[in-house]
C-alpha positions in Angstrom: -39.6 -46.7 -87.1 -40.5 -50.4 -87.4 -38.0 -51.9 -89.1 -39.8 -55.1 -89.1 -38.5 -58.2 -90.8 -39.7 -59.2 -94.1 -38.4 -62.8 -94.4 -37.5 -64.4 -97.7 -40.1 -66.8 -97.9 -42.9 -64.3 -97.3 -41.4 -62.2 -99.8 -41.2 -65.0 -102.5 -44.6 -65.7 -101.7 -45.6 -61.9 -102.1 -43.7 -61.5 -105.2 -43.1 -64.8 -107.3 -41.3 -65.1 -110.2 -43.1 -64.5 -113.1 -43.1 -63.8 -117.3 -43.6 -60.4 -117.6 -46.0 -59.6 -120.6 -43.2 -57.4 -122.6 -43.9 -54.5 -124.9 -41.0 -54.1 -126.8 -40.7 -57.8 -128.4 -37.2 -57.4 -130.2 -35.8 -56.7 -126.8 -37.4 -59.9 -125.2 -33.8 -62.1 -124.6 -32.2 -59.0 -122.6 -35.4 -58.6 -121.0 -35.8 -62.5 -119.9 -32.1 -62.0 -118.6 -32.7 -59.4 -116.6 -35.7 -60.5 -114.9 -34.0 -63.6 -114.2 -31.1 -61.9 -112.4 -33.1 -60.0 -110.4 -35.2 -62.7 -109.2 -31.5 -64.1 -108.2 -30.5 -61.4 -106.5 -33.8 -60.9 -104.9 -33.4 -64.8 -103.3 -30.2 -64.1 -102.3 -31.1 -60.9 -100.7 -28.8 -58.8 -102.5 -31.3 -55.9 -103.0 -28.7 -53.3 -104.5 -28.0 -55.9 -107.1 -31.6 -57.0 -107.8 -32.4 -52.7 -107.8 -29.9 -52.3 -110.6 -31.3 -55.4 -113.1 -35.4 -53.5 -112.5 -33.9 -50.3 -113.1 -32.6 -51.8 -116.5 -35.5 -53.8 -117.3 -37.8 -50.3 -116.6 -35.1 -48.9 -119.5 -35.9 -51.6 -121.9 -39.9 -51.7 -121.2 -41.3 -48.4 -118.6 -45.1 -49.5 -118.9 -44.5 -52.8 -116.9 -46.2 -51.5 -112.8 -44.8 -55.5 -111.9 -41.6 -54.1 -112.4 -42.1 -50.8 -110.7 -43.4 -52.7 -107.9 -40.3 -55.6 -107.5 -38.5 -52.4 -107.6 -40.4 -50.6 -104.9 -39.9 -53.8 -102.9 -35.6 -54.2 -102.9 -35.6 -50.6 -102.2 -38.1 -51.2 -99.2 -35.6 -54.4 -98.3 -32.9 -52.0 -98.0 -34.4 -49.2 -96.1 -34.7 -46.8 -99.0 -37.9 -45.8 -98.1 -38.3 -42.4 -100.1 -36.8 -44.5 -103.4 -39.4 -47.1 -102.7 -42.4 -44.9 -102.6 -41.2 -43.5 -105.5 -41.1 -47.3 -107.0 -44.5 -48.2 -105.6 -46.3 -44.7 -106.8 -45.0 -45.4 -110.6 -46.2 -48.9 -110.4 -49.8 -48.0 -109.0 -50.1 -46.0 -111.5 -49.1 -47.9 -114.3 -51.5 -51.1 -112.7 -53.7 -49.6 -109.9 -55.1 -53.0 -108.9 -51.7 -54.1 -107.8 -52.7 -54.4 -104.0 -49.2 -55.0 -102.7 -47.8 -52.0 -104.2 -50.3 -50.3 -102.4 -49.6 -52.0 -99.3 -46.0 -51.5 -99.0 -45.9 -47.9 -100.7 -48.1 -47.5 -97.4 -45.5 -49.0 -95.2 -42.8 -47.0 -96.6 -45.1 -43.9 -96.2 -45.1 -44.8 -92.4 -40.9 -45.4 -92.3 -40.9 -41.6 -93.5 -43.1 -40.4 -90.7 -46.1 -40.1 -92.5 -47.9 -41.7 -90.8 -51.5 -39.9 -91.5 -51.0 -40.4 -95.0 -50.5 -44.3 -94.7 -53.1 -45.3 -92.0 -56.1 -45.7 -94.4 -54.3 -48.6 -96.4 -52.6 -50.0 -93.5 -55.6 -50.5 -91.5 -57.7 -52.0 -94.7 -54.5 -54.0 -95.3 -54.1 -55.4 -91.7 -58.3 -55.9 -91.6 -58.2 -57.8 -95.1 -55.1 -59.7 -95.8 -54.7 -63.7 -95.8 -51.5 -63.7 -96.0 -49.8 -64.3 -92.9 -47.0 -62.4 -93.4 -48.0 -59.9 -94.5 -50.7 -59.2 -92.3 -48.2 -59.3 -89.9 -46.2 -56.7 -91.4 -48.8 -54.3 -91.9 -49.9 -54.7 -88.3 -46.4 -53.6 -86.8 -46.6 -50.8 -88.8 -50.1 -49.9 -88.5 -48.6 -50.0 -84.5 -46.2 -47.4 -85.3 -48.5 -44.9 -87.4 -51.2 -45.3 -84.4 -48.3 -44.5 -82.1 -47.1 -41.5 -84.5 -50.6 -39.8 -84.4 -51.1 -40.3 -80.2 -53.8 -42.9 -80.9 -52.2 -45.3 -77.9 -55.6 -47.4 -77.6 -55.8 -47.8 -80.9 -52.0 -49.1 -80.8 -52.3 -51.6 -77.9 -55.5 -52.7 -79.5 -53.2 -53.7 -82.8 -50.5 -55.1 -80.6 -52.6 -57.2 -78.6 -54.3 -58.8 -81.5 -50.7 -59.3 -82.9 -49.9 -61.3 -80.1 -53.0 -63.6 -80.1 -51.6 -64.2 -84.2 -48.2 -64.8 -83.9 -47.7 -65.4 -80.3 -44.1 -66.7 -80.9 -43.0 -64.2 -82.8 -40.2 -62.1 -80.8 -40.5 -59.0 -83.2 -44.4 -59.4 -82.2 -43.3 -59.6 -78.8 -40.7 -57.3 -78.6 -42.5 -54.3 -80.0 -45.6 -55.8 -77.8 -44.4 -55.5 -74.5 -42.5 -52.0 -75.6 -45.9 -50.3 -76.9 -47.8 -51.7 -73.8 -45.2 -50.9 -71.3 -44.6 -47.3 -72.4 -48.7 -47.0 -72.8 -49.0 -48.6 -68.9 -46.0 -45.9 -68.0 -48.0 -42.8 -70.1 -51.7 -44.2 -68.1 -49.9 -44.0 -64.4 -48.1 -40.6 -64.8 -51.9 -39.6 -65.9 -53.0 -41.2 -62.9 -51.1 -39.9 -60.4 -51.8 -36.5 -62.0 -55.5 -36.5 -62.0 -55.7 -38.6 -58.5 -52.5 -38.5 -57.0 -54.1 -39.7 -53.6 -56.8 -42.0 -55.1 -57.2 -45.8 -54.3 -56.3 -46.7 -57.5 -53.0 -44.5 -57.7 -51.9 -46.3 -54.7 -52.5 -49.8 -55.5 -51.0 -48.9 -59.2 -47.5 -47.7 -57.2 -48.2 -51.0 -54.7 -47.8 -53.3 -57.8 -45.1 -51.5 -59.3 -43.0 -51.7 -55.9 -44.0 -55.2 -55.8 -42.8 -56.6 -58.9 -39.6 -54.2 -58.8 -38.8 -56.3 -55.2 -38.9 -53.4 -53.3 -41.4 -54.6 -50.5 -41.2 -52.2 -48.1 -43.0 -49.4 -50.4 -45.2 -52.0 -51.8 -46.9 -52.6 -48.3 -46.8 -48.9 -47.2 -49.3 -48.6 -50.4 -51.6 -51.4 -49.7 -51.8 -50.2 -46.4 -52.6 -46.7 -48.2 -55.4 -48.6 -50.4 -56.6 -50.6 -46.9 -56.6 -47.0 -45.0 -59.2 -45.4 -48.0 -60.8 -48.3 -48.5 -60.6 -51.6 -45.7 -62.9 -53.6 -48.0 -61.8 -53.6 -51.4 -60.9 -57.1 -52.8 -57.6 -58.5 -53.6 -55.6 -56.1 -50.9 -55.5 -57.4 -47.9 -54.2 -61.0 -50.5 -51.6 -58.2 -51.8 -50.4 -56.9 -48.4 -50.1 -60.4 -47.2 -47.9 -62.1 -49.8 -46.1 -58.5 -49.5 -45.4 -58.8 -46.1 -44.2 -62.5 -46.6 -41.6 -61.5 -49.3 -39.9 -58.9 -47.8 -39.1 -61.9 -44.8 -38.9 -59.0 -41.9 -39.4 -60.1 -38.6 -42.8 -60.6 -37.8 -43.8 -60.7 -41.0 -45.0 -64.6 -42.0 -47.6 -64.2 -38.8 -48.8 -60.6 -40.0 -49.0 -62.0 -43.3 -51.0 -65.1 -41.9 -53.2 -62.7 -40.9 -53.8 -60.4 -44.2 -54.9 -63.8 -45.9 -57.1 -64.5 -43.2 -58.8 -61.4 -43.7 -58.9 -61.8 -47.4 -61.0 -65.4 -47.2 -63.1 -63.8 -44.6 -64.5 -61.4 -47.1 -63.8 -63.6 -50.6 -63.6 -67.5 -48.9 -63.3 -68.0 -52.9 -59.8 -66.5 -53.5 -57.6 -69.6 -53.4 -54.4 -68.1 -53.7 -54.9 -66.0 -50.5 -55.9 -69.7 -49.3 -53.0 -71.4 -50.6 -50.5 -69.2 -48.7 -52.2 -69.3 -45.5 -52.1 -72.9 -46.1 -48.8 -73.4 -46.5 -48.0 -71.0 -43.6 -50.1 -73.0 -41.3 -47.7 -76.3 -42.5 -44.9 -74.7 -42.0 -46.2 -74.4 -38.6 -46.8 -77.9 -38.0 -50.8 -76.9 -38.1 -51.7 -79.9 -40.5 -55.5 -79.6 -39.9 -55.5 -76.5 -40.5 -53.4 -76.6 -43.6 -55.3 -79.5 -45.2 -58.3 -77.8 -44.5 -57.0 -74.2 -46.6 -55.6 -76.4 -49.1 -58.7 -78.4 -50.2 -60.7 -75.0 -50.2 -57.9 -73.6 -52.9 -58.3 -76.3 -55.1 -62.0 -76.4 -54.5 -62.2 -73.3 -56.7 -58.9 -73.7 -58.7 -58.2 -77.2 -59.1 -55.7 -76.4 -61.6 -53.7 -73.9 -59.2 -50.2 -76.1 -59.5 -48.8 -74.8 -56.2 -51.8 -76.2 -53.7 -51.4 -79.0 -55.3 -48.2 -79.5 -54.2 -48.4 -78.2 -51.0 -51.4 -80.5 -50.5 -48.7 -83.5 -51.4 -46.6 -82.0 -48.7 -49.3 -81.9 -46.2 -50.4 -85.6 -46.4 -47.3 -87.0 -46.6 -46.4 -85.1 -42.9 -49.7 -86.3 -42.4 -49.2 -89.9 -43.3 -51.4 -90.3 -46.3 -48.6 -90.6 -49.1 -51.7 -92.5 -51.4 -53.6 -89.3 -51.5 -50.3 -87.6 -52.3 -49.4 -89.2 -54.8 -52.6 -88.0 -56.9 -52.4 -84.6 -55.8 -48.7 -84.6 -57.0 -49.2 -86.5 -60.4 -52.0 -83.3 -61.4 -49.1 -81.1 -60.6 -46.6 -82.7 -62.8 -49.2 -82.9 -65.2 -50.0 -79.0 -65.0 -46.0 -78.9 -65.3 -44.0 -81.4 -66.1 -40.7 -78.9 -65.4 -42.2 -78.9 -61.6 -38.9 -80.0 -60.1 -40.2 -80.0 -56.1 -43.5 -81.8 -57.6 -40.8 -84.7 -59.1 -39.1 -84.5 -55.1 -42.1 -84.5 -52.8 -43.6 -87.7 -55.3 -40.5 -89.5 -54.6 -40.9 -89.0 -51.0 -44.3 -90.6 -51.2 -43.3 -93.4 -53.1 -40.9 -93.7 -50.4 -43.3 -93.9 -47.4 -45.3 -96.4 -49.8 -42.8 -98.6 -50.4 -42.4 -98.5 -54.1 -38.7 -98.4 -54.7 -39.1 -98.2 -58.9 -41.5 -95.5 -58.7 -39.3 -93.5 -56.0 -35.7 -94.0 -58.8 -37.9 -92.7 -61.3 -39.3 -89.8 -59.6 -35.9 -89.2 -58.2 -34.3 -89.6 -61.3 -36.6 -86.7 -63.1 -35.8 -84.6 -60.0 -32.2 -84.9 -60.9 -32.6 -83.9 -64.4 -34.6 -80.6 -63.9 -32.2 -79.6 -61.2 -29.0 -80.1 -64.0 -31.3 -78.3 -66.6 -31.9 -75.3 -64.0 -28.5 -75.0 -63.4 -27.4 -75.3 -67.0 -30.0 -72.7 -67.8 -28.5 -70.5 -64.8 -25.3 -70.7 -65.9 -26.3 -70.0 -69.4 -28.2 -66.9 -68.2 -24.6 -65.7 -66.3 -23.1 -65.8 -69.5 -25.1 -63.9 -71.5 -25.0 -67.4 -73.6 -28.6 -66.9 -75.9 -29.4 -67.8 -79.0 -30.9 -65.7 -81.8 -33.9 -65.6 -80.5 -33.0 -64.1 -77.1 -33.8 -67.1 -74.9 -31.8 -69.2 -73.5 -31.3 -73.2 -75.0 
């Protein structure tokens, strides 16, 4: 189940305090009392207590669905789900226009596993609600009831428009990257069922390999995909920076080559230019380099890493004044670019410019305490609530 977080301020907003238009007027002080405490308890999310003064105000004056509903909701706050539906049913009936009821007597449906029961309201809740909130709410468990009924698309579809709401939210996030990882697992073991020795089933396993580091497996599949089909786009860019990772012997040449081929058939792909680039700089080949470089950030002028390796290559080559541009649009596509902050003070250097090379230098210094801080952090299991490290 979802479990997801209902915070206070959402549920204040979802359920203010209010005067309840009482029946039974002779009973009015015990009834202002009670609703008073409850609110309380409801702010300082002690739901069992706030449960306890409804269920006495519902004694004094049953006809009230508000009440029902408040109810409904510290029972839902404390994960009695079957006592909130309960809550929610009595108070729909009572007041059928109460909307929220209806909402989270929905949402408690789908914490019981039914989920078919609850879609209809959750989707026209999720589609129609302003409230942030609790549109949010309702879409994590609209998530789980698609999930429950082996609607997957329909679940990724939710989750994905989740994250474009609330894209720093780490329940969003969490339950994100869960449903779309266990949806990508579900699509591959279907793919290598239905076309175990297709193109597609071997480039899936080639990216899998590849971003598990195990390199070796990762280029005997793009070799697979090259074998089936020598032209298809993006491989031979693959193989290459596949080759160059797993640092065998051999492998930066052989990997000079793969990129090669890549431009040859796509002379737009500028990452596949960027590496051979910076390959051909490592090899002195400065010409060569430049050349590569300037075709990269011809068609991505915002790809951070030419630009770099472009200030690299003219300060080798003696033009730290065109480095220096080159380097500044780096910073300023990433101002945590620590080697951007290094390779500007070295062409400050070769200008001359003492006070700009201290202040380059200076920023370099900082990221590299910050990284190591952050390393050390990460060592020690040293997070914060939110899971990331400060």
């Amino acid at each position: 189940m979802v479990r997801a977080t209902l915070f206070l301020g959402a549920l204040l907003s979802l359920y203010p305090p209010c005067s309840y238009a009482f029946s039974q007027q002779p009973a009015a002080a015990s009834l202002q009392q009670y609703s008073e405490e409850a609110q309380s308890a409801m702010v300082a999310k002690h739901y069992d207590d706030a449960a306890k003064d409804y269920q006495k105000l519902i004694q004094l004056d049953p006809g009230i669905g508000e009440i029902y509903s408040n109810l409904g909701l510290a029972y839902f706050q404390e994960g009695k789900y079957g006592r909130a539906v309960s809550a929610f049913q009595q108070a729909l009936k009572l007041k059928p226009g109460l909307l929220n009821a209806k909402y989270f007597l929905a949402m408690s449906l789908t914490e019981l596993g039914q989920d078919e029961k609850a879609l209809p309201t959750l989707e026209q809740g999720f589609g129609n609600t302003q409230n942030p909130e609790l549109k949010r709410l309702l879409g994590l468990h609209l998530e789980t009831a698609f999930t429950g009924l082996g609607h997957d698309g329909e679940a990724v579809s939710v989750a994905i428009e989740l994250t474009r709401l609330y894209p720093n939210d780490p329940e969003v996030l969490y339950q994100t990257g869960r449903l779309c990882g266990n949806f990508a697992f579900l699509s591959m073991q279907r793919l290598q069922q239905v076309a175990p020795e297709s193109v597609w089933r071997h480039l899936a396993s080639g990216d899998v390999f590849e971003s598990q580091g195990d390199y070796a497996l990762a280029i005997r599949e793009y070799r697979r995909v090259l074998a089936l089909d020598p032209n298809r786009p993006g491989v031979h860019y693959r193989l290459g920076r596949a080759l160059l990772r797993s640092k065998q012997p051999g492998s930066q040449a052989e990997a000079l080559k793969q990129f090669e081929q890549e431009l040859e058939m796509d002379p737009t792909n500028g990452s596949a230019a960027y590496e051979a680039g910076e390959i051909y700089r490592k090899m002195g080949q400065l010409n060569k380099a430049q050349r590569l470089l300037e075709s990269a950030l011809e068609h991505y002028p915002d790809l951070e890493e030419a630009q770099v390796e472009m200030g690299r290559v003219l300060i080798a080559g003696k033009q730290p004044q065109l480095a220096v541009a080159h380097l500044q649009k780096a910073i300023s596509l990433n101002p945590e670019d620590d080697v951007a902050f290094f390779q500007l003070a070295q062409a400050y250097h070769e200008l001359g410019n003492a006070a700009e090379q201290q202040k380059a230098l200076a920023e370099f210094q900082r990221l590299q305490v910050q990284k190591a801080q952050h390393q050390e952090k990460l060592s020690v299991g040293a997070y914060t609530g939110q899971g990331a490290p400060q």
